[in-house]
C-alpha positions as CSV (number, residue, x, y, z in Angstrom):
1,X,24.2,-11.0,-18.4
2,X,25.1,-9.0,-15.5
3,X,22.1,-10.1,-13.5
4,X,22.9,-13.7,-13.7
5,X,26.7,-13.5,-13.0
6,X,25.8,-11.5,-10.0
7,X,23.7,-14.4,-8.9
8,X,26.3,-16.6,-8.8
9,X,27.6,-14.8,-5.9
10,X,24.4,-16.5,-3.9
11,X,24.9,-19.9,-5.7
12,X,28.3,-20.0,-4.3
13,X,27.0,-19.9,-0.9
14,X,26.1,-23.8,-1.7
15,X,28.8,-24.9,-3.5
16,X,28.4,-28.1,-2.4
17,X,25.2,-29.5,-3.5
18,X,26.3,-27.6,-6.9
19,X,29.7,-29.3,-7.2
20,X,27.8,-32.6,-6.9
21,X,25.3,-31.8,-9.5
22,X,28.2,-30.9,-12.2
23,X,29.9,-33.8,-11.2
24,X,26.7,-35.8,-11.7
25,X,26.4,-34.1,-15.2
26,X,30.0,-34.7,-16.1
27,X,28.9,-38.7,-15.4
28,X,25.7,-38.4,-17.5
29,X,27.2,-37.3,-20.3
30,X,30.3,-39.5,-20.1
31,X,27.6,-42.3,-20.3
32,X,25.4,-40.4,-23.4
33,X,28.7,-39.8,-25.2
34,X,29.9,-43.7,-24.4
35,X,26.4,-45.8,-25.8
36,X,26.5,-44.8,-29.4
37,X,29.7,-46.5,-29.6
38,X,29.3,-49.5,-27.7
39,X,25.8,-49.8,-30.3
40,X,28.0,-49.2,-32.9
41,X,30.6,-52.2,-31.9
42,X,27.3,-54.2,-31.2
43,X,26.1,-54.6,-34.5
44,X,29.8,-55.0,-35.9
45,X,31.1,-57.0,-33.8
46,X,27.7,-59.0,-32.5
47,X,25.1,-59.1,-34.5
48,X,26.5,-59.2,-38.0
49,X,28.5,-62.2,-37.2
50,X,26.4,-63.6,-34.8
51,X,28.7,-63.0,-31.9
52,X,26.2,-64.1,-29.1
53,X,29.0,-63.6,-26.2
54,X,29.9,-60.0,-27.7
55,X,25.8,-59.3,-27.8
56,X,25.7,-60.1,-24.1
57,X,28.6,-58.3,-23.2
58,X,27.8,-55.3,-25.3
59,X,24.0,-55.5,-23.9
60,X,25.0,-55.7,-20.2
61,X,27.4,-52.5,-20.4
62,X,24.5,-50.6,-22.0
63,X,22.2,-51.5,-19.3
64,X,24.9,-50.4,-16.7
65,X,25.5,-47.6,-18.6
66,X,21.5,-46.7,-18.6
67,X,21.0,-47.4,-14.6
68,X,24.3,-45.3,-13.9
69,X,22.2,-42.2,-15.9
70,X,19.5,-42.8,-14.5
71,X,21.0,-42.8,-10.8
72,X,23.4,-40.0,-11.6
73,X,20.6,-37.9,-13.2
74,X,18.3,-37.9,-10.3
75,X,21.5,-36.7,-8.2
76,X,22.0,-33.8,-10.6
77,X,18.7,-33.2,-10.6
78,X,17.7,-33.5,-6.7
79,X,20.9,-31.6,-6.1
80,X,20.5,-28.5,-8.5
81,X,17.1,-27.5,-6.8
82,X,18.7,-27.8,-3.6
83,X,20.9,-25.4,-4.4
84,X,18.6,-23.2,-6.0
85,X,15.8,-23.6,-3.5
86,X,18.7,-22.2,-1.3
87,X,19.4,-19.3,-3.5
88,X,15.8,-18.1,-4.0
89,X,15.4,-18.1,-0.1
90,X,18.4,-15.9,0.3
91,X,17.0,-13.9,-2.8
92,X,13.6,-13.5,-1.0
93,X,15.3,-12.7,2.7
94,X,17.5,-9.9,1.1
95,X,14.5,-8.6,-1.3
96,X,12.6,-8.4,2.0
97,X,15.2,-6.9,4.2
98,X,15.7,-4.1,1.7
99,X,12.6,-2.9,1.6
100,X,12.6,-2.6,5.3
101,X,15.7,-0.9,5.1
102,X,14.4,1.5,2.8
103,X,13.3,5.4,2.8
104,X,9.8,6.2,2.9
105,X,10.7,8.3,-0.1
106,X,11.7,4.7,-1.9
107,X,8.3,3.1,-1.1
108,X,6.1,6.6,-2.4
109,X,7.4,5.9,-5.6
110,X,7.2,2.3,-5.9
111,X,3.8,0.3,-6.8
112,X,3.1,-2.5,-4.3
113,X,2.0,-4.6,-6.7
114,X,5.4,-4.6,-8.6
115,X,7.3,-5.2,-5.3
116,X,5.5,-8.2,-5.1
117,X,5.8,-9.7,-8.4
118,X,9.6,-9.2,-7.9
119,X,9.6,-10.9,-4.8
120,X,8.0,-13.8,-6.6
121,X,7.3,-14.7,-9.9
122,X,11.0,-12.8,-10.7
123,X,12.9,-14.8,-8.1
124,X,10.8,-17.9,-8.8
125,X,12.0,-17.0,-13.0
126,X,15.5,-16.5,-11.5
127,X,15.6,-20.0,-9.1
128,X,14.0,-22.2,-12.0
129,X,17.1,-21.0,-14.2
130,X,19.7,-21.8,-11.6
131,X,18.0,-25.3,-10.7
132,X,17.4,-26.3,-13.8
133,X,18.7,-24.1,-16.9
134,X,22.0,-23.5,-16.0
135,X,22.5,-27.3,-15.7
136,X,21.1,-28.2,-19.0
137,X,23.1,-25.2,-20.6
138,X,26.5,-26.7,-19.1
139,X,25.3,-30.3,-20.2
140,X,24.2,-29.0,-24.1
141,X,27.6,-27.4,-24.0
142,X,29.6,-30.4,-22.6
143,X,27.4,-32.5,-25.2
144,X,27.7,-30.4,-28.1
145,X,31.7,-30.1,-27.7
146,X,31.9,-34.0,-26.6
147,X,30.3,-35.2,-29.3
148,X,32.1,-33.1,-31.8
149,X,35.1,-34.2,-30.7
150,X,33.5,-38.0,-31.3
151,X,31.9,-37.5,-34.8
152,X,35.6,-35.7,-36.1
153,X,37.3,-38.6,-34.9
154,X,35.1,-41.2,-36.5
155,X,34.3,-39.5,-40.1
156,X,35.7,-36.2,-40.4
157,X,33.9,-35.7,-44.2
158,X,30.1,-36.6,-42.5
159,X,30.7,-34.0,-40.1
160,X,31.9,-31.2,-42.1
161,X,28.9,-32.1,-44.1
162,X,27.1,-31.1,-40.5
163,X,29.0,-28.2,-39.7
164,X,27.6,-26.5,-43.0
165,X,24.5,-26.5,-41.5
166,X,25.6,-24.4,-38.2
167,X,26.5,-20.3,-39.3
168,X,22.7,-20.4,-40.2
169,X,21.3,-22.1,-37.0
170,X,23.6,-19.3,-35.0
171,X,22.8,-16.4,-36.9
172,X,18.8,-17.4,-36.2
173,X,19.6,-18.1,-32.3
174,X,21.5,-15.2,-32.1
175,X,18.8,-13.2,-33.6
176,X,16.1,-14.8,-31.1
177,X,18.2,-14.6,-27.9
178,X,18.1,-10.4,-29.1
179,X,14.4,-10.7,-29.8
180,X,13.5,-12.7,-26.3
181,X,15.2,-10.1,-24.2
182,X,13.3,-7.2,-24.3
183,X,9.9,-9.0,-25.0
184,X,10.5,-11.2,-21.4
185,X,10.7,-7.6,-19.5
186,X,7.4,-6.3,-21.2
187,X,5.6,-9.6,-20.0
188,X,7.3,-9.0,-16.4
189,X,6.3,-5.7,-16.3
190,X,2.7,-6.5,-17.6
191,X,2.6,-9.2,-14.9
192,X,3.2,-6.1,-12.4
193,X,1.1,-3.7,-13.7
194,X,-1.7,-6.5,-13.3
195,X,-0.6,-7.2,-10.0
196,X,-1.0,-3.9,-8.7
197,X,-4.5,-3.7,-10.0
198,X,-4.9,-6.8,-7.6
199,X,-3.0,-5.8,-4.7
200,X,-5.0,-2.1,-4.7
201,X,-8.6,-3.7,-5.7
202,X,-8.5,-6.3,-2.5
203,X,-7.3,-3.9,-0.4
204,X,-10.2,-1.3,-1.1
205,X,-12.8,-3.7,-1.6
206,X,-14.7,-2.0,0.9
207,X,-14.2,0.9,-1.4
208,X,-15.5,-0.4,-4.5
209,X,-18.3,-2.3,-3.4
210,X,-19.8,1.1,-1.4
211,X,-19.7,3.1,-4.8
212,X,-20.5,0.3,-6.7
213,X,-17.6,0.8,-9.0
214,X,-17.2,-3.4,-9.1
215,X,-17.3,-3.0,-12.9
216,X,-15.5,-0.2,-13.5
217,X,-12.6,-2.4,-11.4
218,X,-13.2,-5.5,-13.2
219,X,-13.3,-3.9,-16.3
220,X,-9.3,-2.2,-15.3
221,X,-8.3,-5.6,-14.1
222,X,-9.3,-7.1,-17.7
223,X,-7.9,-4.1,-19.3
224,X,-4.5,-5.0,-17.8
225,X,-4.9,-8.8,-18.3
226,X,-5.2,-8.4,-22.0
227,X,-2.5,-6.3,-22.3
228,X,-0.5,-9.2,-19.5
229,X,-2.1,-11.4,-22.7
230,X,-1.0,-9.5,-25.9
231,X,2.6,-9.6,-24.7
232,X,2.7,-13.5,-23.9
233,X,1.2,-13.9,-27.3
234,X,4.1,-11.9,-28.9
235,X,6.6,-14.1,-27.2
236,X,4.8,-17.4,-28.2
237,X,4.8,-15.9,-31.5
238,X,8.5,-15.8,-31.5
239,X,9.1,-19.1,-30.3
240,X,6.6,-20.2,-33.1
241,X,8.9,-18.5,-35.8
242,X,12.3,-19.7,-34.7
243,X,12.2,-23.1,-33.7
244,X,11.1,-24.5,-36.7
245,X,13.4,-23.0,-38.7
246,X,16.0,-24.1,-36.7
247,X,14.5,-27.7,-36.7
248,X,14.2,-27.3,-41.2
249,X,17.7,-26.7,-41.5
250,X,18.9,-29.3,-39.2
251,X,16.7,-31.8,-40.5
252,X,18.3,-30.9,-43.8
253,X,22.2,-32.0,-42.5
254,X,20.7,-35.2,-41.2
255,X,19.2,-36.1,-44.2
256,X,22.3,-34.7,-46.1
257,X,24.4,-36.9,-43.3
258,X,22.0,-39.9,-44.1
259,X,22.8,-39.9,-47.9
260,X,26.6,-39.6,-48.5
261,X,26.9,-41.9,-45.2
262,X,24.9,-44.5,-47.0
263,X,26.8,-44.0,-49.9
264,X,30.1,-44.7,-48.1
265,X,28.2,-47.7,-46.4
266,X,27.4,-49.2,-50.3
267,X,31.3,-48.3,-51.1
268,X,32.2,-50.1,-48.0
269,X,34.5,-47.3,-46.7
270,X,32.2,-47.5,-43.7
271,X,30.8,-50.3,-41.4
272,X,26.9,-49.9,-40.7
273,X,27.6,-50.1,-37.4
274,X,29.7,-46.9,-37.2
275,X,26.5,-45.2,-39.6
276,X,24.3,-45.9,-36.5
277,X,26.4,-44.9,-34.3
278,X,27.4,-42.1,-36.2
279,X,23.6,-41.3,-36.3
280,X,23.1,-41.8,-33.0
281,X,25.8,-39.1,-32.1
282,X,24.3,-36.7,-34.4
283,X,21.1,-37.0,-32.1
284,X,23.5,-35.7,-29.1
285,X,24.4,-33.3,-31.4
286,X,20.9,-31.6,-32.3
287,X,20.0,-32.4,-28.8
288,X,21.9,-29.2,-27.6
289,X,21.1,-27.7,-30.3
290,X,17.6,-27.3,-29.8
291,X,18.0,-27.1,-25.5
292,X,20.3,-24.4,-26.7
293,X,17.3,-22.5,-28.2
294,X,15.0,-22.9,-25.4
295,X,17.8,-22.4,-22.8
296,X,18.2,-18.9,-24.8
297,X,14.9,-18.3,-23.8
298,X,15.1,-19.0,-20.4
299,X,18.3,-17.3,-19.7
300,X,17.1,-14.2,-21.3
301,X,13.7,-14.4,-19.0
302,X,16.0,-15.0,-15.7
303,X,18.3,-12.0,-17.0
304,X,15.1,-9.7,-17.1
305,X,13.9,-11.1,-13.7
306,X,17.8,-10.7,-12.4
307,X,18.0,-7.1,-13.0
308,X,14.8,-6.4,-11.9
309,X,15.7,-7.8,-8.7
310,X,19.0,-6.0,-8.4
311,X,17.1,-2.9,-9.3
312,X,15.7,-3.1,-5.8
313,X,18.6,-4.7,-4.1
314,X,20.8,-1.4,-5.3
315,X,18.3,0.5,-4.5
316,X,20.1,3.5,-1.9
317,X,18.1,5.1,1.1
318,X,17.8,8.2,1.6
319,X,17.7,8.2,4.9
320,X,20.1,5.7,6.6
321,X,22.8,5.7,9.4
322,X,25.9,8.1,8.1
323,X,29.4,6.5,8.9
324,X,30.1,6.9,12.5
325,X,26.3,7.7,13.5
326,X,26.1,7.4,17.6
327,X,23.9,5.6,19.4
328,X,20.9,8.5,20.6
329,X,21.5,8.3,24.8
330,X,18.0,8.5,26.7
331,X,17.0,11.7,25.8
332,X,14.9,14.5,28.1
333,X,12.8,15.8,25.1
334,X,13.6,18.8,24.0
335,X,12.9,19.2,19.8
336,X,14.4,21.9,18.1
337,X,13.6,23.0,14.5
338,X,16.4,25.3,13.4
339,X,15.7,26.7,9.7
340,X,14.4,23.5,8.4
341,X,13.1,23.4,5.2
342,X,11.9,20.3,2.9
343,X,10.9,19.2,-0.2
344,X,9.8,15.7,-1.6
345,X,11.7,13.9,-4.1
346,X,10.3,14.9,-7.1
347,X,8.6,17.6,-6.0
348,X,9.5,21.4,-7.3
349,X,8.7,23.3,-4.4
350,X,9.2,23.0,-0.5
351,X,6.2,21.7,1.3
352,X,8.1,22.6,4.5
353,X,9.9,26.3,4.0
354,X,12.1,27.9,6.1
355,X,10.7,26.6,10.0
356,X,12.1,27.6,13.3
357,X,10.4,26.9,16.6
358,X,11.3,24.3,19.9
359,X,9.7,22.6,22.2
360,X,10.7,21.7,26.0
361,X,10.7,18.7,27.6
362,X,6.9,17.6,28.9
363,X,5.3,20.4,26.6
364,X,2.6,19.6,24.2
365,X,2.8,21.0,20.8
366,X,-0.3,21.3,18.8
367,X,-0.1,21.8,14.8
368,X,-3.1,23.3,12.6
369,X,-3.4,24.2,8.9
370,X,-5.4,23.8,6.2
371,X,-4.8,20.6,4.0
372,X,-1.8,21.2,2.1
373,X,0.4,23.2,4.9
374,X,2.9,20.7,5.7
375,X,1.5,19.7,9.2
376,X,2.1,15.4,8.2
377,X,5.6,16.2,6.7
378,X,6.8,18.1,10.4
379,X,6.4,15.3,12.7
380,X,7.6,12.7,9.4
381,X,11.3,14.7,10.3
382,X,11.3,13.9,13.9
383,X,11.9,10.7,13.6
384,X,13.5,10.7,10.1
385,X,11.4,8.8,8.2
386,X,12.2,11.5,5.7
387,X,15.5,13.8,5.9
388,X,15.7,17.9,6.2
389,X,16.6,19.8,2.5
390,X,17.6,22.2,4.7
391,X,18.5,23.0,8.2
392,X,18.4,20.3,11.3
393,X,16.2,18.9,13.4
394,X,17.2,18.5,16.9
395,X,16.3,16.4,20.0
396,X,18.2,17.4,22.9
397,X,20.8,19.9,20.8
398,X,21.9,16.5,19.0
399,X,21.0,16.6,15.0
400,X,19.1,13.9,14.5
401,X,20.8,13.1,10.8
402,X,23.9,12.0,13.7
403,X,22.7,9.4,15.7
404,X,21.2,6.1,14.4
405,X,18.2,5.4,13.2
406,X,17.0,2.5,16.0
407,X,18.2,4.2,19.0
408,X,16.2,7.4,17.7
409,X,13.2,5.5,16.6
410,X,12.9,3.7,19.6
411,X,12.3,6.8,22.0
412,X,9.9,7.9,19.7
413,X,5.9,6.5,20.0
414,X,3.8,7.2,17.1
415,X,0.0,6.9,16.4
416,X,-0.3,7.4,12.8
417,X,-3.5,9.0,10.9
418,X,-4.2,5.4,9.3
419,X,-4.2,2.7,11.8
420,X,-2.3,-0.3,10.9
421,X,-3.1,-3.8,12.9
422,X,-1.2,-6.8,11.5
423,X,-2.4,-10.8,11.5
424,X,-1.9,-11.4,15.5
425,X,-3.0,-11.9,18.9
426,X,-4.5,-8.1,20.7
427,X,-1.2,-8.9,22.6
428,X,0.9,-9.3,19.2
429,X,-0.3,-6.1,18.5
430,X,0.2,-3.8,21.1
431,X,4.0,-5.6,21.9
432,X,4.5,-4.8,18.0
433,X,7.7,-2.5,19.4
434,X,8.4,-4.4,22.9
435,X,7.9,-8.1,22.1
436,X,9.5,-9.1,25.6
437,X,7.0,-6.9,27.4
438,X,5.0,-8.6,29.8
439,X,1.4,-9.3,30.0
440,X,0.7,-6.9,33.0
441,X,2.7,-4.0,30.8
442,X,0.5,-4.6,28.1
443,X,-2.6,-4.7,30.3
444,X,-1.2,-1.6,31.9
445,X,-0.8,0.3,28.2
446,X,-4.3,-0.7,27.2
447,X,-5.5,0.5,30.4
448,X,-4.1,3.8,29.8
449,X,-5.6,3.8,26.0
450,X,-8.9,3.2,27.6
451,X,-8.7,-0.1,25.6
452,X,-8.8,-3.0,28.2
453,X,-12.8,-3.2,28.7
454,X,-13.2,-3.5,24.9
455,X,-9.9,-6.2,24.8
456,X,-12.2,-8.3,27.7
457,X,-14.9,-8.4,26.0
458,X,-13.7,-10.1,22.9
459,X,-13.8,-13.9,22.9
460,X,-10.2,-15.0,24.3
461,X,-9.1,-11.4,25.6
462,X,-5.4,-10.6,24.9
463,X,-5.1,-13.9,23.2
464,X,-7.6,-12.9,20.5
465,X,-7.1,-13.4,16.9
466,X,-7.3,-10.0,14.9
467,X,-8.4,-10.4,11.1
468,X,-5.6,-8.9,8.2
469,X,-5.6,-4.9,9.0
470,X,-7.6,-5.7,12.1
471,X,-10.8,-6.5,10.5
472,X,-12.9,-7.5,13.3
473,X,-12.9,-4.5,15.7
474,X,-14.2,-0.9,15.3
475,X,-12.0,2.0,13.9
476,X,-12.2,3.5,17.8
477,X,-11.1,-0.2,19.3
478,X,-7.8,0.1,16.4
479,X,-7.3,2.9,17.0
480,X,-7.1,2.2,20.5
481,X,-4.4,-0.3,20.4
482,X,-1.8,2.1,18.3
483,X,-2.6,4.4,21.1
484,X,-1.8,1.3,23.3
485,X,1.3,0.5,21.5
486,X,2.9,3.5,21.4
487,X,2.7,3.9,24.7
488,X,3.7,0.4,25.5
489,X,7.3,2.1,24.7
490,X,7.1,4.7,27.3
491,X,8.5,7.1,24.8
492,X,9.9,10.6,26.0
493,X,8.5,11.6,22.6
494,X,5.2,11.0,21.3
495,X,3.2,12.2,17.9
496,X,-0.2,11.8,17.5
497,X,-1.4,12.3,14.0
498,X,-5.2,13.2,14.7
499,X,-4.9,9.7,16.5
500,X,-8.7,9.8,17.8
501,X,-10.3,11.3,14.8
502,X,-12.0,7.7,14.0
503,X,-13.6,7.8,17.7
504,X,-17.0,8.9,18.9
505,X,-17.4,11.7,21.5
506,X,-17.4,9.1,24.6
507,X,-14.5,7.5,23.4
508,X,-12.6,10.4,22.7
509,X,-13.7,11.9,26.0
510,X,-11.9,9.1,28.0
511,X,-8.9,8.8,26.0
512,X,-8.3,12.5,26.4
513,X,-8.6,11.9,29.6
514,X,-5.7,9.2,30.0
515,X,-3.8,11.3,27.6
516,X,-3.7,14.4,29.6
517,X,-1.7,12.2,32.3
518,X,0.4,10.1,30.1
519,X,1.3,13.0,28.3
520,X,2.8,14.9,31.2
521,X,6.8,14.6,31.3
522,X,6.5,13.8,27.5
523,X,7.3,15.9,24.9
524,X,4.1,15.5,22.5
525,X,2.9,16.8,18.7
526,X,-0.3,17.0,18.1
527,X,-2.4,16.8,14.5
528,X,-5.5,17.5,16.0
529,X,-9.4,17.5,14.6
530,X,-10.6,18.0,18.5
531,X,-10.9,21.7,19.9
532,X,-10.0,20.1,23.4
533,X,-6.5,18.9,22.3
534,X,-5.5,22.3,21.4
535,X,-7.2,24.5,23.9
536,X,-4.8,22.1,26.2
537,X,-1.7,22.6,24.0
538,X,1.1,24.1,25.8
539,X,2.0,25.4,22.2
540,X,0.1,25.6,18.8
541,X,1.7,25.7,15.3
542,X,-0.5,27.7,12.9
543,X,1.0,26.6,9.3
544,X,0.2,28.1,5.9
545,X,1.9,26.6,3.0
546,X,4.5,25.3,4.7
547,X,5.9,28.3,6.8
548,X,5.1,29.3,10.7
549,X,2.1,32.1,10.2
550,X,1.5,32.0,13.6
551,X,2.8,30.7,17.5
552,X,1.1,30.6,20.9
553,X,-1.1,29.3,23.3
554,X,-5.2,29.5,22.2
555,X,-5.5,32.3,24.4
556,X,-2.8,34.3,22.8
557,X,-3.5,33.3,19.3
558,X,-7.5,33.7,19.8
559,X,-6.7,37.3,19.8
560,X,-4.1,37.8,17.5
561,X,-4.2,35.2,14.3
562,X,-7.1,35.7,11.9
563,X,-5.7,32.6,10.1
564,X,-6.1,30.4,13.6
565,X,-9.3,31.8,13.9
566,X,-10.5,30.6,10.6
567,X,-9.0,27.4,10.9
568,X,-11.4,26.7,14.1
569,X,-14.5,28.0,12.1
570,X,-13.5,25.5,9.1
571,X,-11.9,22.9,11.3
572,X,-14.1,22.7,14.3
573,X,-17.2,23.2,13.0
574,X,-18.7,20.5,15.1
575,X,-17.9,22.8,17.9
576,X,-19.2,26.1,16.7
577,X,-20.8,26.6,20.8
578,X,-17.7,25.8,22.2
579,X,-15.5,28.1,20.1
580,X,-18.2,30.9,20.2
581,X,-17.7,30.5,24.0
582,X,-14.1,30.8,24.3
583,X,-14.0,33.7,21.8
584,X,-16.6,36.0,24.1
585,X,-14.7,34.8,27.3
């Protein structure tokens, strides 16, 4: 149960509200343990004499006794969620913040889907244990030993004849507790698998409904549902085949308790009244029992959910600060690639091999290949969001593997291939890395991104609310803003991954045109998909499986790469005239 005992670590954080809720047990079960008795000494001493003043007095300590349990079990109650509503939010917070802290290596391997069943049906299985499980497993426990204790004291033959009963109810709740286990993580893992269908069918519903596939995907979804269903089914079936058994055999010690306590009733070495009390402690005493078996259950189910929570929360980066990282001073833009070679995780051969090229402050860098050559994976090392196999990447002569990761990220803007907008205001989303930046600096940004006509045009402007992934505007107004918001950060670095390949002619026309200026002063890689980008290039990066085939300006490498001259035939196809042109000139 290492899951669970590291959870405790978060349930101490409230160890009030859980202090009161074992006291409030510890006052239940004092009043469970104390009514059998005073029923006993009612009939005894009340009604089979006819004691009216002892029936009073008995009956007005037993209604005491219920209101005190019944006051003292909503404070256990009440107080036991609190504490593990607190401990699911601090699960949920540290889930979350892990995953941010996390390599993009961590999140190519991982299934979104999964990450979101952890987050919560596994911390919701994990919080229902700690609220409510663990309580009733330290009350069945108290009970149990309590009422032992009791039953020994009061008729030490009846409740051997009870203990008989108990290697056989054991050896079956051993046996199911073994059998739960593994079956709980097949149904969590089920319940992921099914969730990624989910997660990956409504975000390419677009997708599915334009090749028509919505059967194919219902039929997958169903596919996984039944296996989500087979599993549950498995573990019903094992509840089904324990629990009875457990209730035959104790059944059998009651009735077994029933007949030689009736028999020492008739022989009058016992009072009825200490038979029903006597009975009425064996209730307390199958009680646990049988909370014991489905407490099994549940602790074996939070166990499952614990680890696979921990899983994640162990989870080590790849790429994170090393001890004694400095903070990146405001750099001129200079990026150095010194022998820098790099592989996925995974992966058996470098996608990146053996690299070596720089580039000054203010220049522009463009990088072509075919599909394949590595041009994604050079500008992921810039700002780390993967780490070298081999070599160093440099900004300013500094490694960037030495400075930390914010103060390098944050001089870096990036326009990625696949636009990302988030639930927000136009503002929200082009503040996304300045939130304190004023409305005139965002205005000024989406100016420069040729994005402020389009942004005035929408009903409330700025203040407009973007649908989830920025349903609601045009693949050329997204990709705007990204534009918008990476230069919101005035970076000294900027990458553009084929950032206005979802834009018509026009658009791309005028962007090109604010890029030009912006870009001058700033260091800039370019993927391009637009023959004007790298006739403009300062520098161009001809890659072929991951090594430098080629280096120059268009001019210089018109004339002397083959391979550059067949990636603008392939690549540029559109603008067959325009290359023709350049080649006779």
């Amino acid at each position: 149960m290492s899951g669970l005992r590291r959870m405790f670590v978060y349930l101490g954080h409230y160890w009030a509200p859980s202090l009161g809720a074992f006291l409030s047990l510890l006052i239940v079960n004092a009043g469970n343990l104390l009514s059998p008795r005073l029923l006993g000494q009612l009939i005894d001493d009340g009604i089979v004499p006819l004691q009216m003043a002892v029936v009073w007095q008995m009956a007005i300590w037993l209604m005491l006794i219920a209101i005190g349990r019944g006051v003292f079990n909503f404070l256990q109650g009440y107080l036991a969620e609190s504490a593990s509503q607190g401990v699911a939010f601090e699960l949920r917070n540290a889930i979350f913040s892990k995953l941010q802290s996390l390599s993009f290596s961590y999140h190519d391997r991982s299934q979104t889907g999964k990450l979101m069943t952890r987050m919560t049906s596994d911390v919701e299985l994990v919080r229902t244990f700690i609220g409510n499980g663990l309580i009733q497993l330290i009350s069945a426990i108290v009970l149990l030993i309590g009422t032992l204790i009791i039953l020994f004291s009061m008729n030490w033959a009846l409740t051997l004849i009870l203990l008989i009963m108990f290697p056989a109810i054991g050896f079956i709740f051993v046996l199911f507790v073994k059998n739960v286990m593994p079956m709980s993580k097949e149904v969590q893992q089920k319940l992921g698998a099914l969730n990624t269908v989910l997660q990956e069918n409504l975000a390419g519903m677009r997708i599915v409904k334009a090749f028509a596939r919505e059967e194919y995907e219902s039929g997958r979804f169903y596919a996984r549902n039944l296996d989500l269903l087979d599993s549950n089914i498995k573990l019903i079936q094992l509840f089904s085949t324990f629990f009875p058994l457990i209730f035959m055999i104790s059944n059998l010690g009651v009735v077994a308790v029933l007949a030689f306590g009736g028999w020492q009733v008739i022989g009058g070495a016992l009072t009825l009244g200490q038979l029903v009390a006597f009975i009425g402690y064996l209730n307390y005493l199958l009680m646990p029992i049988f909370m014991l078996g489905m407490l099994g259950a549940m602790l074996s189910r939070a166990e499952a959910s614990a680890q696979r929570l921990f899983d994640v929360l162990d989870a080590e980066s790849e790429v994170k600060d090393k001890p004694g990282a400095i903070e990146l001073p405001a750099v001129q833009g200079r990026v150095e690639f010194d022998n820098v070679s790099f592989r996925y995780i995974g992966a058996e051969t470098d996608v990146v091999n053996g690299l070596n090229f720089h580039a000054d402050p203010g220049q522009t860098i463009a990088i072509l290949g075919q599909t394949g050559a590595g041009k994604s994976s050079i500008i992921n090392l810039i700002p780390r969001f993967y780490d070298v196999t081999a070599g160093a990447v440099k900004i300013d002569g500094q490694d960037v593997r030495e400075v930390t990761l914010d103060s390098l990220r944050k001089q870096i803007g990036i326009v990625l291939q696949e636009t990302t907008l988030f639930s927000g205001t136009i503002r929200e989303n082009i503040a996304y890395g300045k939130p304190e930046a004023t409305l005139e600096e965002v205005i000024s940004a989406a100016q420069a991104a040729q994005a402020h006509e389009f942004v005035l045009e929408q009903p409330e402007g700025y203040e407009t609310v973007v649908g989830e992934r920025g349903i609601g505007l045009s693949g050329g107004q997204k990709q705007r803003i990204a534009i918008a918001r990476a230069l919101l950060l005035n970076p000294r670095i900027l990458i553009m991954d084929d950032s206005t390949s979802a834009v018509d002619a026009e658009t791309e026309y005028k962007i090109q045109q604010a890029l030009d200026k912006l870009m001058q002063g700033r260091t800039s890689f370019v993927i391009a998909q637009r023959i004007s980008t790298v006739r403009n290039a300062d520098k161009i990066l001809v890659l072929e499986q991951g090594k430098l085939a080629a280096e120059g300006t268009h001019h210089e490498l018109i004339q002397s790469s083959e391979l550059y001259v067949e990636i603008l035939e392939t690549q540029f196809a559109d603008h067959a005239e325009i290359v023709a042109a350049v080649e006779e000139e």
